[in-house]
C-alpha positions in Angstrom: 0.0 0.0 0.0 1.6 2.9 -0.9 1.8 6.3 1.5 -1.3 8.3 -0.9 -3.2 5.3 -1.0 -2.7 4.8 3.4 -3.4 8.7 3.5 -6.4 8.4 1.4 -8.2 5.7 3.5 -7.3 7.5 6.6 -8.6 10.5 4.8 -12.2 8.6 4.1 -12.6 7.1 7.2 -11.4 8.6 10.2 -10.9 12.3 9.9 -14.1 12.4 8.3 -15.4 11.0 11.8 -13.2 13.3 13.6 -15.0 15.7 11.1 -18.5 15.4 11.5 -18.0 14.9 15.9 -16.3 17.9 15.8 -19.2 20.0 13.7 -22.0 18.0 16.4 -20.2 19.2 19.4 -19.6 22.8 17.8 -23.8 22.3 17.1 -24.3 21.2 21.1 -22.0 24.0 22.7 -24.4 26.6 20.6 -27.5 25.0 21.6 -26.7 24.1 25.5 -29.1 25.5 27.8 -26.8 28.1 29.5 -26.2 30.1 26.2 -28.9 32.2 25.8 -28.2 35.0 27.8 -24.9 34.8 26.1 -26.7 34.7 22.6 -29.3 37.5 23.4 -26.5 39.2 24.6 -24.4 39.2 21.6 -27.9 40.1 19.4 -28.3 43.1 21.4 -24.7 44.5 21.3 -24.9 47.0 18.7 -28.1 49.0 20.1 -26.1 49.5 23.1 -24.4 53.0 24.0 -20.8 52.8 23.0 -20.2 53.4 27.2 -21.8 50.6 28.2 -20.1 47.8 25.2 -17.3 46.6 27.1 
């Protein structure tokens, strides 16, 4: 088996794994229940007075 070919599989098989768990736990750290005042906070940032931002 040659190194593309050993690259390849690995390629097809376990990064794309590594892949998609990484994009479901990316998914279940926006969606966890303690991020919406974090969200709504973020949504509400730019009718804010610049003194009160940071």
């Amino acid at each position: 088996m040659s190194r593309y070919e050993m690259l390849r599989h690995f390629a097809d098989s376990w990064a794309l794994l590594a892949m998609v768990l990484l994009f479901l736990g990316f998914v279940g750290w926006t969606f966890r229940p303690g991020a919406r005042r974090h969200h709504e906070d973020a949504a509400r940032l730019i009718f804010r007075p610049d003194d009160l931002r940071e």
